[in-house]
C-alpha positions as CSV (number, residue, x, y, z in Angstrom):
1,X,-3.9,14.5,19.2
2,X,-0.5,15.0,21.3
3,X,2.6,14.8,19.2
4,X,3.8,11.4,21.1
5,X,0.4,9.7,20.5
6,X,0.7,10.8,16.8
7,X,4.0,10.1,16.2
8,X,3.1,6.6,17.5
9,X,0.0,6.3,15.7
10,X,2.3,6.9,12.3
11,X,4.6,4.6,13.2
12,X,2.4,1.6,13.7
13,X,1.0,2.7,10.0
14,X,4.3,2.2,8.5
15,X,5.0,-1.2,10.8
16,X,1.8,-2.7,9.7
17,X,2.7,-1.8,5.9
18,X,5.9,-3.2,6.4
19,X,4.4,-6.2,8.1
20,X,1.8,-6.7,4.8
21,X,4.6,-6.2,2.5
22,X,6.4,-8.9,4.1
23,X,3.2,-11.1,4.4
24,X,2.9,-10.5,0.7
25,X,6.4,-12.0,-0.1
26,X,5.9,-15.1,1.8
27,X,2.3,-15.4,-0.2
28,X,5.0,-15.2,-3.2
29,X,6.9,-18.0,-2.0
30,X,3.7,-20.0,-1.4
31,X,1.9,-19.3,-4.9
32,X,-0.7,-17.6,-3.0
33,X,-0.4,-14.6,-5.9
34,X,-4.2,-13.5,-5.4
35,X,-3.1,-12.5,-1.9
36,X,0.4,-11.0,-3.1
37,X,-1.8,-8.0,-5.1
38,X,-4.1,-7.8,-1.9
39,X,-1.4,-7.0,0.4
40,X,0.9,-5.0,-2.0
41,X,-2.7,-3.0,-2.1
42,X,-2.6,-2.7,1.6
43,X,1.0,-2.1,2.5
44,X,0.2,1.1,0.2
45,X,-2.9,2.1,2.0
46,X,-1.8,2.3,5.3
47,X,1.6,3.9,3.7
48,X,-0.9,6.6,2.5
49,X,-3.1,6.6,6.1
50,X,-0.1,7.4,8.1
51,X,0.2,10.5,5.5
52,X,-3.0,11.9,5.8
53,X,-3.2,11.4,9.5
54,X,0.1,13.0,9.5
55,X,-0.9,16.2,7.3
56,X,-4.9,16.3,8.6
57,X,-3.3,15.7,12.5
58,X,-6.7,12.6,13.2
59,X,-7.5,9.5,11.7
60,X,-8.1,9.1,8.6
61,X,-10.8,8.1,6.4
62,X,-11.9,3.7,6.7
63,X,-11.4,4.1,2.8
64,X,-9.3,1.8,0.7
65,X,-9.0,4.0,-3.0
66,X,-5.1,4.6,-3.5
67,X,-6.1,7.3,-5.4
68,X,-8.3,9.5,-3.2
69,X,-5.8,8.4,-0.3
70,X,-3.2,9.9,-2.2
71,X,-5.0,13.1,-3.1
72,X,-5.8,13.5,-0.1
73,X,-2.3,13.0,1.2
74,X,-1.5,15.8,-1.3
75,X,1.6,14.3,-2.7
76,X,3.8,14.7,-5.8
77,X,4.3,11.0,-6.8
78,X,6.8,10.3,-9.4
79,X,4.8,9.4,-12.7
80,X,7.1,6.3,-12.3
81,X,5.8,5.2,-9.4
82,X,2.6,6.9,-9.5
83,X,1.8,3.3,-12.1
84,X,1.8,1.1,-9.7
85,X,-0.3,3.2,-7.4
86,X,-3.0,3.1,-10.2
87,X,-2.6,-0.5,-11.4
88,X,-3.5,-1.8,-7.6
89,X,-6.1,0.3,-7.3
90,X,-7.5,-1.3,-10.3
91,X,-6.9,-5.0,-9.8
92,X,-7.1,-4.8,-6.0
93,X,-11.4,-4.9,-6.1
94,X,-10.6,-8.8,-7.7
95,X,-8.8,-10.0,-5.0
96,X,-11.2,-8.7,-2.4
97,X,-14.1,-10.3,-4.5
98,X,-12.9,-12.5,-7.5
99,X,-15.7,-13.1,-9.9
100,X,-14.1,-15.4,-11.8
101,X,-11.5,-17.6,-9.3
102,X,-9.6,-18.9,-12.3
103,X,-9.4,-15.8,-14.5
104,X,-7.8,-14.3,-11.7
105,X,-5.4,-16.8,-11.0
106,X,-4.1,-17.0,-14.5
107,X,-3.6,-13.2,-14.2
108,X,-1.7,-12.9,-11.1
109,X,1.2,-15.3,-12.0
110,X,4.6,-15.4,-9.9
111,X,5.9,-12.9,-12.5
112,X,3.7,-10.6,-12.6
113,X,3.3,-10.5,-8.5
114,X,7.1,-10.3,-8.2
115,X,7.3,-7.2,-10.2
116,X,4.2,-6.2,-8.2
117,X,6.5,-6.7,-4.5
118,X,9.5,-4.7,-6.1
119,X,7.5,-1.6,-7.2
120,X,5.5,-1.9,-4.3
121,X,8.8,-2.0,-2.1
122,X,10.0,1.1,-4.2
123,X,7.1,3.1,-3.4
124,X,6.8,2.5,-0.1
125,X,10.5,3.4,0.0
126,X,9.8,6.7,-1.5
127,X,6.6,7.2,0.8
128,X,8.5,6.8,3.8
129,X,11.3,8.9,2.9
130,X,9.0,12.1,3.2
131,X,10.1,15.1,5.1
132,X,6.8,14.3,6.9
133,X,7.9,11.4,8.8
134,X,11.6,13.3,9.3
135,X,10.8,13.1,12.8
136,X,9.7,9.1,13.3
């Protein structure tokens, strides 16, 4: 891959996470929490894509584990906000197929998905602050 076409394949990664985490705060707004956690989940992922495509230099895997993403990515992530990483990992298989609608919706108040947006925010913050994407 040519530097230009990767350097604009990483950069649409981290506009379309910014796009999801924005989506994600109006489905705040609207009390549409199951679909805050989904694209909290997302805006990470593609956060994480645009890593590995930028270490591995090609696509990277149609996966959607944080964890493995991450790994894979070989970063250091703060134990702090290595938590939240973990916790939508978790939770984020419910919101792509909720097995019980209303046990999910009593978990996924606007409390909990608020604090869900502002460590999401963090950690994309941190994400994008790599040396890796120095050059974006």
């Amino acid at each position: 891959m040519t530097d230009e076409k990767r350097k604009k394949s990483l950069r649409n990664w981290i506009a379309t996470a910014e796009y999801d985490l924005t989506t994600a705060e109006h489905m705040l707004t609207t009390g549409r929490y199951i679909y805050v956690v989904f694209m909290c989940h997302l805006a990470i992922e593609k956060t994480l894509k645009a890593h590995v495509e930028a270490l591995e230099d090609k696509l990277p895997p149609k996966i959607h584990d944080l964890v493995t993403l991450s790994d894979r990515a070989a970063l250091e992530i703060p134990e702090d906000m290595n938590r939240i990483l973990l916790e939508l990992n978790k939770v984020s298989v419910p919101t792509r197929y909720p097995e019980d609608l209303q046990n999910s919706l009593a978990q996924f108040t606007n409390e909990y998905c608020s604090r869900i947006i502002n460590e999401t925010r963090g950690l994309l913050q941190w994400l994008r602050s790599h040396p890796r994407f120095a050059a974006l």
